[in-house]
C-alpha positions in Angstrom: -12.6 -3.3 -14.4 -15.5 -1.7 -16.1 -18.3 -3.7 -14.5 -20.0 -1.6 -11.7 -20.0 -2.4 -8.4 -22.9 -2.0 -6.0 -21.3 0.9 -3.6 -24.4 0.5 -1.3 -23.5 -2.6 -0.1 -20.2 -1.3 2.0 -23.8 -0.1 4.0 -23.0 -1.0 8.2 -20.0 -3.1 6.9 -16.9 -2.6 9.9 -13.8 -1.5 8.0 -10.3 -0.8 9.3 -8.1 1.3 7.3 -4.1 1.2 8.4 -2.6 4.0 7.7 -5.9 6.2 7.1 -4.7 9.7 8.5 -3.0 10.8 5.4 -2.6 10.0 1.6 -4.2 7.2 0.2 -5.8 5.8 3.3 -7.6 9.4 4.4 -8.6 8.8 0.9 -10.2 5.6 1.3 -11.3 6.2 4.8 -13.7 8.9 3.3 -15.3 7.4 0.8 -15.7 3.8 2.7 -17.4 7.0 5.3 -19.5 8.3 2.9 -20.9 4.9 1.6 -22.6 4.4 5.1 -19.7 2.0 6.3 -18.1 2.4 9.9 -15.1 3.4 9.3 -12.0 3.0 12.4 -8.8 5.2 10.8 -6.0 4.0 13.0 -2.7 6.0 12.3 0.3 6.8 14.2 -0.4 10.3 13.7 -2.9 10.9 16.6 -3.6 14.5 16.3 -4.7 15.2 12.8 -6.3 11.3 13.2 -8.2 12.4 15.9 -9.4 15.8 14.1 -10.1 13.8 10.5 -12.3 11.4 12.6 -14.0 14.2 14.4 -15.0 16.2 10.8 -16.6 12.8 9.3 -18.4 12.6 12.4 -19.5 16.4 12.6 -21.1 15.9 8.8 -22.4 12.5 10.1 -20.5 9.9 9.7 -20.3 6.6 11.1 -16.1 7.4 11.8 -14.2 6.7 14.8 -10.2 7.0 15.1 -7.4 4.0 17.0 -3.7 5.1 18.0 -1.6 2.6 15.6 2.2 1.9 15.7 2.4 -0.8 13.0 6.5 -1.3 14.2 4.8 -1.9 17.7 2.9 -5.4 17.6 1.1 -4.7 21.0 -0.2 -1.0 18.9 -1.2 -3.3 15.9 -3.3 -5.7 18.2 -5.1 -3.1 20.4 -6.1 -0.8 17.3 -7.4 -4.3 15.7 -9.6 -4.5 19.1 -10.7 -1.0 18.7 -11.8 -1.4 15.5 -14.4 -4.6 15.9 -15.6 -3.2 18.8 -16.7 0.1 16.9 -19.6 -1.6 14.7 -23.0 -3.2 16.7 -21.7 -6.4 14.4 -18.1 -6.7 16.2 -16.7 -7.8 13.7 -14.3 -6.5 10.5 -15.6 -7.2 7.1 -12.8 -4.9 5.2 -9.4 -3.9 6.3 -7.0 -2.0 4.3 -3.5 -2.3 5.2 -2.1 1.1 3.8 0.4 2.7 6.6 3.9 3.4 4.6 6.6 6.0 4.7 9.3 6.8 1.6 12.4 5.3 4.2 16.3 6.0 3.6 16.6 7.7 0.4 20.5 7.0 -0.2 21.3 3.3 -1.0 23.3 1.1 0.9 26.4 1.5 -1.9 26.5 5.3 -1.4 26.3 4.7 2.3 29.2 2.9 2.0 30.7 5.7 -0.7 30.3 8.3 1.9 31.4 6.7 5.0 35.0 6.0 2.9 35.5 9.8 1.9 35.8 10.5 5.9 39.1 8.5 6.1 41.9 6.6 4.1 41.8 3.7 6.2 38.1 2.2 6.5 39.6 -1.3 7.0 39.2 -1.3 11.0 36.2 1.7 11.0 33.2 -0.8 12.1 30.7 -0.1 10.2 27.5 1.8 11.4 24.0 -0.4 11.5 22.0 0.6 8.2 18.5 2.6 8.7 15.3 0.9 6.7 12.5 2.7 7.9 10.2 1.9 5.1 10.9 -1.8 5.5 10.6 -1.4 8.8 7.0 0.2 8.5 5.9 -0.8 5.0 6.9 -4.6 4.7 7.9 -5.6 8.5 5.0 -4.0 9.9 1.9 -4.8 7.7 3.3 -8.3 7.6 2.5 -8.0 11.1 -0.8 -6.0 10.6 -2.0 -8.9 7.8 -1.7 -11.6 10.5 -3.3 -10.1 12.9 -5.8 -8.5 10.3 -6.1 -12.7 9.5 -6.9 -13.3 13.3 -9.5 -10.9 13.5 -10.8 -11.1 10.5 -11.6 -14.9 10.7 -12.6 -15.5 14.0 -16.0 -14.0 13.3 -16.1 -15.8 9.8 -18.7 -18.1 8.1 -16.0 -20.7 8.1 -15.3 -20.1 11.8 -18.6 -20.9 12.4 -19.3 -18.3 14.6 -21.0 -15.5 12.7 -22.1 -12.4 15.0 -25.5 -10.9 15.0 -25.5 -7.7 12.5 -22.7 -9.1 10.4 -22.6 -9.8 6.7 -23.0 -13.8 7.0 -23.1 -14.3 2.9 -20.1 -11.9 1.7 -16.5 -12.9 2.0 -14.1 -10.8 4.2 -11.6 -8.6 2.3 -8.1 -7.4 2.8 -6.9 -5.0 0.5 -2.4 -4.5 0.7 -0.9 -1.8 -1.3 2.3 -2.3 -3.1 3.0 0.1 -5.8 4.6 0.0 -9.5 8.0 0.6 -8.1 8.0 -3.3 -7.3 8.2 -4.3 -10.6 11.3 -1.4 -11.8 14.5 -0.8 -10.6 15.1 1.7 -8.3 17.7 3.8 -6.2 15.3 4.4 -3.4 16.4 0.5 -2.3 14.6 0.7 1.0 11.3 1.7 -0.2 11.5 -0.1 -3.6 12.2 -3.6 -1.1 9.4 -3.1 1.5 7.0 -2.9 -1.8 8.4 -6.2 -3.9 8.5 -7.7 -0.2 4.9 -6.7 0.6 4.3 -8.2 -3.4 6.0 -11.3 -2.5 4.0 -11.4 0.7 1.1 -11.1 -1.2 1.4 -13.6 -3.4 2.8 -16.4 -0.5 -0.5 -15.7 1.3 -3.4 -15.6 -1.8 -4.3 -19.1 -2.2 -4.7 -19.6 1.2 -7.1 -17.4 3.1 -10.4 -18.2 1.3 -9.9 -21.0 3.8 -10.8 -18.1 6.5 -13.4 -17.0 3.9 -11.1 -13.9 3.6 -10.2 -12.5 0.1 -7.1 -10.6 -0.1 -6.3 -8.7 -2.8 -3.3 -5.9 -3.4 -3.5 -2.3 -5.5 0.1 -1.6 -7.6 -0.4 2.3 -8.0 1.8 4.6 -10.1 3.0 7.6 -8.6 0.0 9.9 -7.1 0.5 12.8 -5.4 1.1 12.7 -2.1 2.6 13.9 1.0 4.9 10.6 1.1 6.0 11.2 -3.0 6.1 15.2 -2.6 9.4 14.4 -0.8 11.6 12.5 -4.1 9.8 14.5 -7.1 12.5 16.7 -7.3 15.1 14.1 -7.3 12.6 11.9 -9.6 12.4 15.0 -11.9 16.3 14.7 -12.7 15.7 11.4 -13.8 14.8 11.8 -17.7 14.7 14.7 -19.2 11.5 14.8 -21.8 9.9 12.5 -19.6 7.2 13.8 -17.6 6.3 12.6 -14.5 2.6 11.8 -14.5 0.7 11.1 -11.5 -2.9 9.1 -10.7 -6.0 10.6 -9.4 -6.0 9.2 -5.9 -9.2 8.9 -6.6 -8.6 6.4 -9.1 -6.9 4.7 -6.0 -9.8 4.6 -3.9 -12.1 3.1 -7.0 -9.5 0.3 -7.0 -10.0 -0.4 -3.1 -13.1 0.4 -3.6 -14.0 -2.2 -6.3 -11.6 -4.9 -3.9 -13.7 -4.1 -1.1 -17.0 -5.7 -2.8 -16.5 -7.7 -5.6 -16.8 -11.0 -4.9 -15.5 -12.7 -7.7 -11.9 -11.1 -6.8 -9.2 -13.0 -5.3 -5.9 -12.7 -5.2 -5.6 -10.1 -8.5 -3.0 -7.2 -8.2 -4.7 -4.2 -9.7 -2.2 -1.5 -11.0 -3.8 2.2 -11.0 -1.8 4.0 -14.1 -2.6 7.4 -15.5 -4.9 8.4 -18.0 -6.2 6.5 -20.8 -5.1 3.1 -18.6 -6.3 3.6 -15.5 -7.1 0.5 -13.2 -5.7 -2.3 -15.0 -5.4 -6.3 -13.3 -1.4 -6.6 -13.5 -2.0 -10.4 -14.1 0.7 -11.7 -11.8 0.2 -14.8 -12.0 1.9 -17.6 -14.1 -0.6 -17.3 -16.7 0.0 -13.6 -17.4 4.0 -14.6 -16.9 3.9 -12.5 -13.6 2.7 -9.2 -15.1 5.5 -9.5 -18.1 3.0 -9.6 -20.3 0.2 -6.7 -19.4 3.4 -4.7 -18.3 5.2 -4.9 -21.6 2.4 -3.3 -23.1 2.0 -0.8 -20.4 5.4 0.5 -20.7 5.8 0.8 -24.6 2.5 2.9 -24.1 3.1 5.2 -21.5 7.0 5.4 -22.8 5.5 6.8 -26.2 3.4 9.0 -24.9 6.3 9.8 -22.9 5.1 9.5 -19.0 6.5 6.3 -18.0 7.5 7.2 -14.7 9.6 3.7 -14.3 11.6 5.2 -17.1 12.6 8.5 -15.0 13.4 6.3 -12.2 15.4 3.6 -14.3 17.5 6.1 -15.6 18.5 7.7 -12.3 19.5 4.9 -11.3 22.0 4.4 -13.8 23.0 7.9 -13.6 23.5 6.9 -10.0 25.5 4.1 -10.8 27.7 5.5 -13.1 28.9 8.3 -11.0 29.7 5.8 -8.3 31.7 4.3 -10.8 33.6 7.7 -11.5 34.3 8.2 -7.8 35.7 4.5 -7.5 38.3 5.4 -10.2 
């Protein structure tokens, strides 16, 4: 990951960024904006969407902002629409699927723990339906987003035959998921730790298979950054270990991740994980060949647990903790 890429080719390319109002995807919104792209942030916050989008076009930026409701399919396909039609090519040469939210932070066993301290007799209670936001939003809907991403995406591909005037006839398409470390720990945050493993399993059902659209898709894995979405669980992440810290990624590091996705060619179905300092963007091999990240990961985590920052330690260990004192209120 130390070759450099050519930034000045994202030049007049049409990219869609999912999720670009906050976090990660302002983050990646910006600098795609800054590299001369067109840039569509669609978001389901509208406001401060609509005022980001205004700023990047103020200092001159090609920037223009869609309404997006990735839970709403008819939301996902208008924004889509939006988004070609903002370029003179109308077409989309990148799209990065990053829209997400942390979901139900108690797990389905202490749901169940706290629904039986209301009553002795839970037999004939009926049970109350389960909220999963962040599968909802994070797995369910960019499932949704990818397909129609896939639509979009090819029908103004080489291999569709039907390349538009102004568009990028030689380069591949790219579309860039984001999962993040916590898919490959244990976790007590089971509805956000199950939309990311989900949207890795997703990722690596589709891989092989949309080079056939002439679409690359690739995914980022990153450690904890700071963030609006992780501002809400450090505390309780912060009980997890003590002595381990809990280090966080330059989101910057994030965007040179997506960014390097977003042009190099030769990339295709890699996971990149985006770890603190000294490891920084590393290809998680998960693949067979690098026994589905066991084998960079092992060295990852005997690293970063000597140095004392492994994050997936913190959260292993709360969820333990977690465990055990479930146990203590069963007996």
């Amino acid at each position: 990951m130390t070759t450099p890429i050519d930034v000045s080719t994202l030049k007049d390319k049409n990219t869609l960024i999912i999720g670009g109002a906050s976090g990660i995807g302002l983050a990646i919104a910006t600098r795609f904006a800054q590299s001369s792209a067109y840039v569509t942030i669609a978001d389901i916050q509208k406001e401060s969407g609509m005022r980001i989008a205004a700023n990047l076009v103020s200092e001159g930026y090609k920037v223009g902002f869609t309404y997006c409701n990735v839970t709403d399919f008819d939301s996902i396909v208008a924004a889509f629409k939006d988004a070609a039609a903002f370029s003179p090519s109308k077409s989309l040469d990148v799209v990065a699927l990053v829209a997400g939210v942390i979901g139900e932070q108690e797990g389905l066993v202490d749901q169940v723990i706290r629904s039986r301290t209301r009553t002795e007799d839970t037999y004939w209670i009926e049970p109350t339906k389960p909220r999963h936001p962040a599968i909802d939003v994070n797995l369910l809907g960019i499932y949704d987003c990818a397909y129609v991403a896939l639509h979009y995406m090819a029908s103004n591909s080489e291999s569709a035959g039907s390349v538009r005037e102004g568009a990028h006839p030689h380069s591949t398409k790219s579309l860039i998921l984001v999962s993040s470390t916590a898919a490959y720990i244990d976790s007590p945050f089971a509805d956000y730790q199950v939309s990311k493993f989900g949207v890795r399993g997703f990722f690596r059902s589709l891989r092989h298979s949309t080079p056939r659209l002439n679409i690359r898709l690739n995914a980022i894995a990153p450690h904890f950054i700071r963030t609006a979405l992780v501002g809400s669980i450090v505390s309780t992440l912060a009980a997890g270990e003590p002595g381990q810290n809990m280090t966080f990624v330059d989101i910057a590091r994030v965007v040179d991740a997506a960014e390097r996705l977003a042009l190099d060619e030769s990339l295709n179905g890699r996971t990149l994980g985006v770890l603190p300092e000294p490891h920084g963007i590393v290809d998680l091999e998960d693949d067979d060949e690098g026994w589905w990240s066991g084998k960079v990961l092992k060295g990852l985590v005997d690293a970063m647990r000597a140095e004392g920052s492994w994050g997936g330690q913190v959260v292993s260990q709360l969820t333990k903790r977690q465990a055990l004192a479930e146990t203590s209120i069963e007996s």
